[in-house]
PAZAPA-4460 file (N, C-alpha, C; in steps of 0.05 Angstrom, whole numbers, plus 32768, in hexadecimal, padded with zeros to 4 digits):
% residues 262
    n_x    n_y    n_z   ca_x   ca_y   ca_z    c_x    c_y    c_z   seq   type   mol
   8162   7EB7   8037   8163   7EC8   8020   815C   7EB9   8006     1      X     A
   8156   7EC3   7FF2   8149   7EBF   7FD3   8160   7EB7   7FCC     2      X     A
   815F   7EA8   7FB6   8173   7EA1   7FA5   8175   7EBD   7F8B     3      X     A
   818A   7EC3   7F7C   818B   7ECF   7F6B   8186   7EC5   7F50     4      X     A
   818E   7EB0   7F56   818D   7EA6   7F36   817B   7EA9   7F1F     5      X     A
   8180   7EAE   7F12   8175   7EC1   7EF2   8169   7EA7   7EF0     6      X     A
   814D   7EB9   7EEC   813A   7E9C   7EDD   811C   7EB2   7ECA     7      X     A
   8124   7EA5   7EB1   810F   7EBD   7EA1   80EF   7EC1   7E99     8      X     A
   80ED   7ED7   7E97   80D2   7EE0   7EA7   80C5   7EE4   7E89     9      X     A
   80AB   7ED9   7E80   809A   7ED5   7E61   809E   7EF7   7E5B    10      X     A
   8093   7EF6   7E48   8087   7F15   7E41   806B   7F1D   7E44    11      X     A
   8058   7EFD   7E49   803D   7F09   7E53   8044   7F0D   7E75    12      X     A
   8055   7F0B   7E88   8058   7F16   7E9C   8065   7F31   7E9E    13      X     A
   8076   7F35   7E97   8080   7F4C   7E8C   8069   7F68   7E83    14      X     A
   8058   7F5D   7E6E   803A   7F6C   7E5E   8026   7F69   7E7C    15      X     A
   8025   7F58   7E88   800D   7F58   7E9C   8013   7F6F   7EB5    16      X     A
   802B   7F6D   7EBE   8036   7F8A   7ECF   8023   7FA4   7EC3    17      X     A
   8035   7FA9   7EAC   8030   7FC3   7E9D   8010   7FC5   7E9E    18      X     A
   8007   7FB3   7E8E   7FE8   7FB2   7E91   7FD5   7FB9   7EA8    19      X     A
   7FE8   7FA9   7EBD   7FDC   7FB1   7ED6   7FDD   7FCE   7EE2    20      X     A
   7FEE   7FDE   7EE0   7FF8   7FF9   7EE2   7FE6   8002   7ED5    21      X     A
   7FE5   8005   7EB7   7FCB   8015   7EB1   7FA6   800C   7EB5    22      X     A
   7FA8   7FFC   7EC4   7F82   7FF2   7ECB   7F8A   8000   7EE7    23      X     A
   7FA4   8005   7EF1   7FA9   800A   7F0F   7F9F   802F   7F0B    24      X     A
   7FAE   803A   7F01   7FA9   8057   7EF4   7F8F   805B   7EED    25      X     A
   7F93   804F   7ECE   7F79   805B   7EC2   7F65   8058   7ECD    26      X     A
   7F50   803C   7ED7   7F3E   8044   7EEB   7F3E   8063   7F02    27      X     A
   7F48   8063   7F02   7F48   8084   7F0C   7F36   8097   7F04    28      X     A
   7F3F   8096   7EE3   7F2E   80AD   7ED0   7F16   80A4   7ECC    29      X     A
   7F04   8093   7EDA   7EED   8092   7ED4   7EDA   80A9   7ECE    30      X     A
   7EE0   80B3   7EE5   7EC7   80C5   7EF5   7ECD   80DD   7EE3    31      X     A
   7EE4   80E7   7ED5   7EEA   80F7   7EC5   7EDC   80F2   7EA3    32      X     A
   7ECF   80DA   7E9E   7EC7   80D8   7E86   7EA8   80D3   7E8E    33      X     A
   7E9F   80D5   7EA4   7E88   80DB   7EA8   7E77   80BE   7EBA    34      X     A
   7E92   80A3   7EBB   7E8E   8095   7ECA   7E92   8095   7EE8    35      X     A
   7E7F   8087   7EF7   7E81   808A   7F0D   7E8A   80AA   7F24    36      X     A
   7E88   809E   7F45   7E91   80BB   7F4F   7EAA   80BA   7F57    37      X     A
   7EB9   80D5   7F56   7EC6   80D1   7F66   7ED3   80BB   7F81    38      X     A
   7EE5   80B9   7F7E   7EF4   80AA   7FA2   7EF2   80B2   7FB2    39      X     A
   7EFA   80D3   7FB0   7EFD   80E3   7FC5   7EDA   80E4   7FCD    40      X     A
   7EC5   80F1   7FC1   7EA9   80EA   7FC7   7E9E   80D8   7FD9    41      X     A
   7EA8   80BC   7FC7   7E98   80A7   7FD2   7EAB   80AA   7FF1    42      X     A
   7EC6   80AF   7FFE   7ECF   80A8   8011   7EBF   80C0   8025    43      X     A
   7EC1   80CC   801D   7EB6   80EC   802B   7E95   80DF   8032    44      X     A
   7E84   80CE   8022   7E6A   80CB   8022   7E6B   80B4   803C    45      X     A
   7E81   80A6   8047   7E87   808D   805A   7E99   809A   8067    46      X     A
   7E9F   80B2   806F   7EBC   80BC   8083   7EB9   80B6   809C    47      X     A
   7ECD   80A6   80AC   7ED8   80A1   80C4   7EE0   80AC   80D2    48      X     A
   7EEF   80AA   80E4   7F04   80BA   80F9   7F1F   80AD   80F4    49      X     A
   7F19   8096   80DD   7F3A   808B   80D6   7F31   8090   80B7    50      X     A
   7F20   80A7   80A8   7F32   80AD   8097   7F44   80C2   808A    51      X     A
   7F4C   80BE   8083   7F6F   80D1   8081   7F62   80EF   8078    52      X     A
   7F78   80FF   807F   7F71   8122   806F   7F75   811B   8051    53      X     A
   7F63   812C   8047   7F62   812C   802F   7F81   8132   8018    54      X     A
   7F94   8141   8024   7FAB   814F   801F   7FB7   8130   8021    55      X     A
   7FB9   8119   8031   7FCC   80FB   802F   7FC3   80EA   8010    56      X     A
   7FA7   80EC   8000   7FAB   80E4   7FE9   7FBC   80EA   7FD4    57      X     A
   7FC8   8103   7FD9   7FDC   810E   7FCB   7FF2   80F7   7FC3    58      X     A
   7FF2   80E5   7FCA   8003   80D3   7FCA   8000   80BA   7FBD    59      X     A
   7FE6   80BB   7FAB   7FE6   80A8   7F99   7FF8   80B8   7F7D    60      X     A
   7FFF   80D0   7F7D   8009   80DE   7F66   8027   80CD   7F62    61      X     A
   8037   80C8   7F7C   804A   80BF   7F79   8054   80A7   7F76    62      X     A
   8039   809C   7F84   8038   807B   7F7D   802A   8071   7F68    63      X     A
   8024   8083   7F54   8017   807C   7F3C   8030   8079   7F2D    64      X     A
   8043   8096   7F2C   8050   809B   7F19   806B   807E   7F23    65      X     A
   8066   8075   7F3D   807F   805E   7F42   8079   8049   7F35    66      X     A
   805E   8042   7F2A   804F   8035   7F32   8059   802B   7F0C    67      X     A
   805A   803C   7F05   8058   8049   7EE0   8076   803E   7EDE    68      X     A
   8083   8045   7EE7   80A0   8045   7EE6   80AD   802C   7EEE    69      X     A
   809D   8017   7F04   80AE   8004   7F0E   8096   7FED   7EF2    70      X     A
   8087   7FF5   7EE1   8076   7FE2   7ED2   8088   7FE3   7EB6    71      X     A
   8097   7FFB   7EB0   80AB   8002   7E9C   80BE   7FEF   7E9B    72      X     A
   80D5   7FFF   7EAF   80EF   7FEC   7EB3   80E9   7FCE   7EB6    73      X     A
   80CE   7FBE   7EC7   80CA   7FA9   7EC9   80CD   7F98   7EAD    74      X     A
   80C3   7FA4   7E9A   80BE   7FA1   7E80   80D4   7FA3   7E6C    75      X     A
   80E4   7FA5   7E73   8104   7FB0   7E63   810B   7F96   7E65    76      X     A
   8117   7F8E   7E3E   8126   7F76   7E41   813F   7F6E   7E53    77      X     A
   8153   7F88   7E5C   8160   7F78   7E6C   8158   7F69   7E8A    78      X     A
   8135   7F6F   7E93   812E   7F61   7EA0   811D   7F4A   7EA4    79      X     A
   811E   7F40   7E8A   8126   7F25   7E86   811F   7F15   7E96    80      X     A
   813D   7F14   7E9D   814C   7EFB   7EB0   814F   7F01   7ECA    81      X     A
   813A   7F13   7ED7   8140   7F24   7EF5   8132   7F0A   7F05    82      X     A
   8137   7EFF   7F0F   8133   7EF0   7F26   8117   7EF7   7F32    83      X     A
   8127   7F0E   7F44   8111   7F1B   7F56   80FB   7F26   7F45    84      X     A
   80F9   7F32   7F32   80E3   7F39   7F26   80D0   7F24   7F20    85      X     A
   80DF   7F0E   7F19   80CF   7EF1   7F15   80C1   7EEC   7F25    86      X     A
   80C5   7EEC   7F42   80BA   7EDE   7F5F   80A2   7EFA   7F69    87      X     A
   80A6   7F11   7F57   8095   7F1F   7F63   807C   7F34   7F4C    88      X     A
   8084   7F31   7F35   8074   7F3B   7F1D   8059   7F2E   7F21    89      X     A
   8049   7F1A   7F24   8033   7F0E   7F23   8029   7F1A   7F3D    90      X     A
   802D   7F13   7F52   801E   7F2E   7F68   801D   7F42   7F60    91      X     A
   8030   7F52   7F5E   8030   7F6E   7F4E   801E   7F71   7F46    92      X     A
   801F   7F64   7F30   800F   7F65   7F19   7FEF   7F61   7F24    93      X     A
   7FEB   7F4D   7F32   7FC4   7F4D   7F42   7FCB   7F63   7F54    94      X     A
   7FD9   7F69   7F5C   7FD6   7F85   7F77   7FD9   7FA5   7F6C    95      X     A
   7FE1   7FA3   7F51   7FDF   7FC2   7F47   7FBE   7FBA   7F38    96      X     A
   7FB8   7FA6   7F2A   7F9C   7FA9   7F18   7F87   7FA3   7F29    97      X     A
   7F8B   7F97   7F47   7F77   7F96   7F56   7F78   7FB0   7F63    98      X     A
   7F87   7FC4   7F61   7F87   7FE1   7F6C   7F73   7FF3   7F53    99      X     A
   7F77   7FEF   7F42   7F60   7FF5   7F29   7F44   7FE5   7F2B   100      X     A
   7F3F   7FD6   7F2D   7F30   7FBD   7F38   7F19   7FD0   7F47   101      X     A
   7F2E   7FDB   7F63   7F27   7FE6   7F82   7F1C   8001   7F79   102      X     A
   7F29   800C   7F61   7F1F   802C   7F5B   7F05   802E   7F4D   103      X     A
   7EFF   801B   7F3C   7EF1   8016   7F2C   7ECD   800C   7F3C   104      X     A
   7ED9   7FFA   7F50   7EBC   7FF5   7F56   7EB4   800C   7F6B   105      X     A
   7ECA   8014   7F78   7EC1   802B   7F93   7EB7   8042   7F81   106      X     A
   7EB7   804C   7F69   7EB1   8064   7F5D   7E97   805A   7F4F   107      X     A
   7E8E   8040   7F4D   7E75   803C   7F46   7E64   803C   7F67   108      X     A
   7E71   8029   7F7A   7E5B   8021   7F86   7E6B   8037   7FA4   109      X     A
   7E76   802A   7FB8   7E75   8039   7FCC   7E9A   8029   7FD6   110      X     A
   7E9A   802F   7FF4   7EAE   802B   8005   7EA3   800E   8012   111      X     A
   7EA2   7FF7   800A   7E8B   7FE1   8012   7E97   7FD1   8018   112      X     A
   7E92   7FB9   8029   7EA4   7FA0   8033   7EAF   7F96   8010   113      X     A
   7EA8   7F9A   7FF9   7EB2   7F87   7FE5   7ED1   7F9A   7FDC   114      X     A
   7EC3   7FB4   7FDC   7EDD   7FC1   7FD8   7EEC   7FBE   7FED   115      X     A
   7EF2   7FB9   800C   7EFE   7FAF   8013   7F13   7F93   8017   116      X     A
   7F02   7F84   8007   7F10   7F6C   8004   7F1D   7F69   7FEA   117      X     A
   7F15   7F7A   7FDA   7F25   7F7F   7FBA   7F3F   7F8D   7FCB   118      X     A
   7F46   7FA4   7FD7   7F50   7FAE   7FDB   7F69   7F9D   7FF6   119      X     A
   7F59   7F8D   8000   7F6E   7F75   8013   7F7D   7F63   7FFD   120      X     A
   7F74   7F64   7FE5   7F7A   7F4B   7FD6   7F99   7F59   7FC8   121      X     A
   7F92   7F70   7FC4   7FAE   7F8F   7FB5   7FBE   7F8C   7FCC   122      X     A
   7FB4   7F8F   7FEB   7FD4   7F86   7FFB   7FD7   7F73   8001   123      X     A
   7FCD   7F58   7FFD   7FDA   7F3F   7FFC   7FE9   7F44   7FE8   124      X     A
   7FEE   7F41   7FD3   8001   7F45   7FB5   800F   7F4C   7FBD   125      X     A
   8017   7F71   7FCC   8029   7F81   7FD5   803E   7F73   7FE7   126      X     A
   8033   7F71   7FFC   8040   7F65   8014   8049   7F41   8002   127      X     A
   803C   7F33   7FF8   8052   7F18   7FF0   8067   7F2D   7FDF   128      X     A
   806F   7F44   7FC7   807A   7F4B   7FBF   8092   7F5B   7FDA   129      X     A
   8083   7F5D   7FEC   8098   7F6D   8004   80AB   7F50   8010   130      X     A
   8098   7F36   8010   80B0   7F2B   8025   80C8   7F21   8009   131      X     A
   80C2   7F21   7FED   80D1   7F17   7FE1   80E4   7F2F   7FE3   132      X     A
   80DD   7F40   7FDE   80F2   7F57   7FDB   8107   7F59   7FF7   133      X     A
   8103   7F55   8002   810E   7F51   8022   811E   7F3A   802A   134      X     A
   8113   7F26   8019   8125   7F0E   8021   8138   7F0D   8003   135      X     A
   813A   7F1B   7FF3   8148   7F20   7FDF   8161   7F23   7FE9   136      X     A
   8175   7F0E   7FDC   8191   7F15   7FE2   819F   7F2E   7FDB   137      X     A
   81A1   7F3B   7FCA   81A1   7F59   7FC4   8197   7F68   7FB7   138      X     A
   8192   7F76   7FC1   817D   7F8C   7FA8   818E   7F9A   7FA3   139      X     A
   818C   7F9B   7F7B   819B   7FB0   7F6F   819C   7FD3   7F6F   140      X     A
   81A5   7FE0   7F6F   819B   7FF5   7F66   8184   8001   7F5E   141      X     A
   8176   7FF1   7F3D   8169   7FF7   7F33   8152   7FE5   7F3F   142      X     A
   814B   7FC9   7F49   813E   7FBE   7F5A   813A   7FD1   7F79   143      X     A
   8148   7FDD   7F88   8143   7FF1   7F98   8136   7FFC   7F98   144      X     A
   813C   8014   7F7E   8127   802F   7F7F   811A   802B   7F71   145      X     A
   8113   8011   7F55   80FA   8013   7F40   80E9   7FF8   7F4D   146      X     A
   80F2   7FE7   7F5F   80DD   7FCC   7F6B   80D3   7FD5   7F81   147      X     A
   80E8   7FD7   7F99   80EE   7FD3   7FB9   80D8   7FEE   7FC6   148      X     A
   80E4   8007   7FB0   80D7   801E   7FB9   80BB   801E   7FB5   149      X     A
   80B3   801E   7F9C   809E   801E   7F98   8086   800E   7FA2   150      X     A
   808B   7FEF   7FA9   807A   7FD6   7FAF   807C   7FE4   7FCE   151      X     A
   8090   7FE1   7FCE   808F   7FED   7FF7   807D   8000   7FF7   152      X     A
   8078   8015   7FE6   806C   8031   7FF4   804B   8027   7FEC   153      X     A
   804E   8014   7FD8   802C   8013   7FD2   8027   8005   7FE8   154      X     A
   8036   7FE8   7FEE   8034   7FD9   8003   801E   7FE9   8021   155      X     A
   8038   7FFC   8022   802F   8007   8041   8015   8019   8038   156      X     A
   800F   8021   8027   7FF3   803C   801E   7FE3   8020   8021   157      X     A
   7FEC   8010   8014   7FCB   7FFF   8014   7FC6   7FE7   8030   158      X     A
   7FDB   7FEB   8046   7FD7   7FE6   805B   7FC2   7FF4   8068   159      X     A
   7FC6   8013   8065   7FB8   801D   8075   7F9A   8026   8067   160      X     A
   7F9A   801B   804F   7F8D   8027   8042   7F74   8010   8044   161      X     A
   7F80   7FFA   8051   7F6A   7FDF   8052   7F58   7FE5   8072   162      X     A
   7F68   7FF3   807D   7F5E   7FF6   809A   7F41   8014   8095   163      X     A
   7F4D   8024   808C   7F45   8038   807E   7F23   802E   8072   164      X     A
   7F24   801A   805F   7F0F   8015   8050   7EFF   7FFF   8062   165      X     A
   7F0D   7FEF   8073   7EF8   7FDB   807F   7EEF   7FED   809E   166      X     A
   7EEE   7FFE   80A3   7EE8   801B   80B0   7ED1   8023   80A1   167      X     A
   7ED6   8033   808B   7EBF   8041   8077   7EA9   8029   8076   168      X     A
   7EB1   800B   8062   7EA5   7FFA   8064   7E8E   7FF7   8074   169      X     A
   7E8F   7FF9   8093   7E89   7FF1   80AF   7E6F   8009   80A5   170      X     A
   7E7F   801E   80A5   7E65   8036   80A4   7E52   8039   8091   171      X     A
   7E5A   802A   8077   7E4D   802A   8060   7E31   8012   806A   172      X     A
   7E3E   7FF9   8076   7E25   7FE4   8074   7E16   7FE8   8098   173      X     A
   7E1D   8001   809C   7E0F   800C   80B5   7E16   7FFF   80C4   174      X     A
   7E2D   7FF9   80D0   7E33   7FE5   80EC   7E3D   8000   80F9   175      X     A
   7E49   8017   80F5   7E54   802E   80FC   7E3E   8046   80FE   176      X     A
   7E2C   803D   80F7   7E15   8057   80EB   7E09   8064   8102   177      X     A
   7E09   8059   811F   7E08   8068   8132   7E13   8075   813C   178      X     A
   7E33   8078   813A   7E44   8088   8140   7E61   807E   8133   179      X     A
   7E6F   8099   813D   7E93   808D   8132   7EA0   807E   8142   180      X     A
   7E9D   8079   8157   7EA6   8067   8161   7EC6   806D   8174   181      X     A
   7EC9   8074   8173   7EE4   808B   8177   7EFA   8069   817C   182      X     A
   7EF1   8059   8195   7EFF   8046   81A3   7F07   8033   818B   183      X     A
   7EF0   8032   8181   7EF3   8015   816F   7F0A   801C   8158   184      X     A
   7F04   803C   8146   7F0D   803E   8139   7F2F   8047   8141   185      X     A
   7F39   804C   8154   7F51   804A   8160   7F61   8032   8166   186      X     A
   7F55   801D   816E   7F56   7FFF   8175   7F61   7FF0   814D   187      X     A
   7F51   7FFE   813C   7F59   7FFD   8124   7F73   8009   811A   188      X     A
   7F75   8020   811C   7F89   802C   8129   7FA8   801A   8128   189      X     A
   7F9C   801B   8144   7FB2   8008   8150   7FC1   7FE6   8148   190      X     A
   7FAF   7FDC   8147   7FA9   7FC3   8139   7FB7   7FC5   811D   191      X     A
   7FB8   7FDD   8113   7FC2   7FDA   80F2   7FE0   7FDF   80F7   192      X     A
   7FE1   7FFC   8110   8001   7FFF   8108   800E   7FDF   811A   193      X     A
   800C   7FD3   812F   8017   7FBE   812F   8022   7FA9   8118   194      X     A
   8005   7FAE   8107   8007   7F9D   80EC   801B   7FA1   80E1   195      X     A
   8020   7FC4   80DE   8031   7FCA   80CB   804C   7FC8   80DA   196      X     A
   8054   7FCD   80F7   806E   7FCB   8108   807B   7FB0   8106   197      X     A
   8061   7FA1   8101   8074   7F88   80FC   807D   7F7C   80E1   198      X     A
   806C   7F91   80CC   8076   7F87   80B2   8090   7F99   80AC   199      X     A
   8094   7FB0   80BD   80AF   7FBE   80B6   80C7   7FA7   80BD   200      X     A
   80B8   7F95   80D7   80D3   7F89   80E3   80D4   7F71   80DE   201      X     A
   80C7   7F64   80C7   80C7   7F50   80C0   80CF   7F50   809A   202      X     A
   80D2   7F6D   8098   80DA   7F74   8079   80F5   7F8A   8083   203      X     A
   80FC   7F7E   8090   8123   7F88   809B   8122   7FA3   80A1   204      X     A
   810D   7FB2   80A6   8108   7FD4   80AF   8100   7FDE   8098   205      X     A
   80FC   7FCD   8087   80ED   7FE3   806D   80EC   800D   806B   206      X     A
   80FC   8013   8063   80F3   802A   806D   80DD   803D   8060   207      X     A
   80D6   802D   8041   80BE   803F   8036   80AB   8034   803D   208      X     A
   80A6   8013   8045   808A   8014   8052   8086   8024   806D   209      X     A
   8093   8023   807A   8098   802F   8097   8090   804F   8090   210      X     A
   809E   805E   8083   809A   807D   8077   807D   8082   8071   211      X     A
   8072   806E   805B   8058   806A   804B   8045   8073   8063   212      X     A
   804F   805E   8074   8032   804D   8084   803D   8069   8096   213      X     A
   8047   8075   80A5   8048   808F   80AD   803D   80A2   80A5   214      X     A
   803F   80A4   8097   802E   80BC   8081   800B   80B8   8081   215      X     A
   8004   809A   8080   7FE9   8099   808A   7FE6   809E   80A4   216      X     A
   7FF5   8096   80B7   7FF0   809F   80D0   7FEF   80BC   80D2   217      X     A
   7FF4   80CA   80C7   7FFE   80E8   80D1   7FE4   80FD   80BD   218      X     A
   7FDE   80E9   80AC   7FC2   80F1   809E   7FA5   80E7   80AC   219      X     A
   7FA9   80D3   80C2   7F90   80CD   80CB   7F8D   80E1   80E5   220      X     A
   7FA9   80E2   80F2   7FAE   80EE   8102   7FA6   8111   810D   221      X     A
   7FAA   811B   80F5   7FB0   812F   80E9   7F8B   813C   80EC   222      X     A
   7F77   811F   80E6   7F5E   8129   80DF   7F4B   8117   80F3   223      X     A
   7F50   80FB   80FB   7F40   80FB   8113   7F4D   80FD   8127   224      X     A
   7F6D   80FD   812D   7F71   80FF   813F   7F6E   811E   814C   225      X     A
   7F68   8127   813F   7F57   8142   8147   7F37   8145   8158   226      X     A
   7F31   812C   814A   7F0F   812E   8155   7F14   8119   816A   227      X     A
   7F23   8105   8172   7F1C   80F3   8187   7F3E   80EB   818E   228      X     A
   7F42   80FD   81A9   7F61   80ED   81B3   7F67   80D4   81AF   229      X     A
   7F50   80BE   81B6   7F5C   80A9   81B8   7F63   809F   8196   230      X     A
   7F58   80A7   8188   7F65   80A4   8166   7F81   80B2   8163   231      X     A
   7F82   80C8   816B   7F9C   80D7   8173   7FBA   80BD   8179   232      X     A
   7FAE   80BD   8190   7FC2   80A7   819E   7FC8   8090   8195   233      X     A
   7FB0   8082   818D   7FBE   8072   8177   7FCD   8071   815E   234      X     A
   7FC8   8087   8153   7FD6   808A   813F   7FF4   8099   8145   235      X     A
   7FFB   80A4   815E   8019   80A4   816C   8026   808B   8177   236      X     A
   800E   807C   8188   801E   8063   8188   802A   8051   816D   237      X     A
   8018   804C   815C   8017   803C   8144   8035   8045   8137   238      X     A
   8035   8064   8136   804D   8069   8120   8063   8064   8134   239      X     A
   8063   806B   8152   807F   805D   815F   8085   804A   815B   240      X     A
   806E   8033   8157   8078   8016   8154   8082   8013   8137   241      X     A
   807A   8020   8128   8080   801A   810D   809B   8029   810E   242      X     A
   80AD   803D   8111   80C1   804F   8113   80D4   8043   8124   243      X     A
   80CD   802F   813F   80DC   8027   8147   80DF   800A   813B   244      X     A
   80D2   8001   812B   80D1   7FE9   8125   80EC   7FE9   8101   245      X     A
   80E8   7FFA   8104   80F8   800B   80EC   811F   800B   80EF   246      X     A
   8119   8026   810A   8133   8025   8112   8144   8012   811A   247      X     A
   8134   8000   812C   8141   7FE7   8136   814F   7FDE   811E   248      X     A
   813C   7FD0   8108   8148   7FBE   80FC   815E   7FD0   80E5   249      X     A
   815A   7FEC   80E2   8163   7FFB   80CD   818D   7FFD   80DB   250      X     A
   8186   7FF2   80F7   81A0   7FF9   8100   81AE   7FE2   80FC   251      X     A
   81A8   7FCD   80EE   81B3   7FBE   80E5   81BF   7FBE   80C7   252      X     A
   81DD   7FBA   80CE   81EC   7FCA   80B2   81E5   7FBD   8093   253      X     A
   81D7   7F9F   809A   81D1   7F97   807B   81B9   7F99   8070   254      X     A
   81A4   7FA0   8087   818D   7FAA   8080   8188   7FCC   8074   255      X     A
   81A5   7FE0   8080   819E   7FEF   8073   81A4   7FEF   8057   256      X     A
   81BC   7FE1   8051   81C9   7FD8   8031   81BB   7FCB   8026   257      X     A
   81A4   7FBE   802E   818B   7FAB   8020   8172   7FBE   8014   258      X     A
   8172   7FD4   8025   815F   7FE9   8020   8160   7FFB   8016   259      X     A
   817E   800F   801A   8186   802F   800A   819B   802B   8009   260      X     A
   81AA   800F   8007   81BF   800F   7FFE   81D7   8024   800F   261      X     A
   81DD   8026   801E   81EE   802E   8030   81EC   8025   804A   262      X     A
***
């Protein structure tokens, strides 16, 4: 476990969060001032059999507004001297503006191996911000639901959201352009939720990455696992492993007090 000890955090780290949150957002509104296209477009113009129903983006609404909220409180003088925010604000901080970064070039150019590696670079940040939060000797209250929740849920969206784009990717520089592939893109599939089964059980059962990264499953599911069983099935196996990878460790009494505090 992390040490607690208060050690204080500048005010250009503090300002670089916040900053990052709005290049994370505002790139968004490009395409609304007449820049670039749409996300939803460009993904629809490269669609897979692993990418999600349209109705699962719904979910940047809430990870924006977490997103807004954990860049606030981060920023409040009494957090200062937060320890944990210290060991984890500088990822943050590259993994919310490299998520602006990711919006920004995919609405000019396409779904392309670069946007995929901008977008691997947003969950490296995430995930170092997950194992600190995990090996944290206690999380407060307000570290819970304004750090833990939020980093976790982007964490797991941009897990699946890397598998997602180096998929499109594939179809964009025509390695896919003869077909969907049904096998391969299941094998992806699969390959990610292990990824993610073991980051639940290696981040003490996490239960919003675990939830997150469900919710992609049940959106890919939902839309190719309709067109090709074997996408189907993977995305049932994947979320068992991730759900059981969950429960296991969630039945452990200090991991659930580390996570929702009861």
């Amino acid at each position: 476990m992390t040490s607690t000890i208060s050690s204080h955090r500048s005010a250009i780290q503090r300002a670089a969060v916040v900053l990052a949150v709005v290049i994370q957002i505002g790139a968004t509104f490009l395409p609304q001032l007449g820049l670039g296209e749409p996300i939803g477009d460009r993904s629809d113009s490269v669609r897979t059999l692993i990418t999600p129903s349209g109705w699962a983006f719904a979910i940047w609404g809430p990870l924006f507004v977490g997103s807004a909220i954990f860049a606030i409180w981060q920023a409040l003088p009494k957090q200062s001297d937060n320890a944990l925010l210290d060991s984890i604000a500088w990822p943050a901080a590259i993994a919310l503006a490299a998520q602006g970064v990711w919006a920004t070039y995919t609405q000019f150019a396409n779904l392309t191996v670069i946007s995929a590696l901008i977008i691997l670079v947003s969950l490296a940040g995430l995930l170092i911000c997950l194992r600190a939060l995990a090996r944290h000797d206690r999380l407060s209250g307000e570290e819970r639901w304004f750090a833990a929740l939020v980093l976790s849920a982007l964490a797991a969206w941009l897990t699946a959201a890397s598998i997602v784009n180096v998929s499109a990717s594939l179809v964009y520089h025509g390695i896919l352009a003869d077909g969907p592939y049904p096998l391969a893109a299941a094998i992806m599939v699969a390959v990610g939720g292990t990824i993610a089964a073991l980051a639940v059980v290696r981040s003490r059962g996490n239960p919003w990455y675990a939830l997150v990264f469900c919710w992609a499953l049940l959106a890919i599911y939902w839309r190719g696992g309709q067109e090709a069983s074997s996408i189907g099935w993977a995305c049932i196996l994947a979320g068992i492993l991730v759900v059981l990878g969950m429960a296991v460790s969630l039945s452990k009494p200090d991991n659930r007090r580390h996570w929702i505090g009861i």
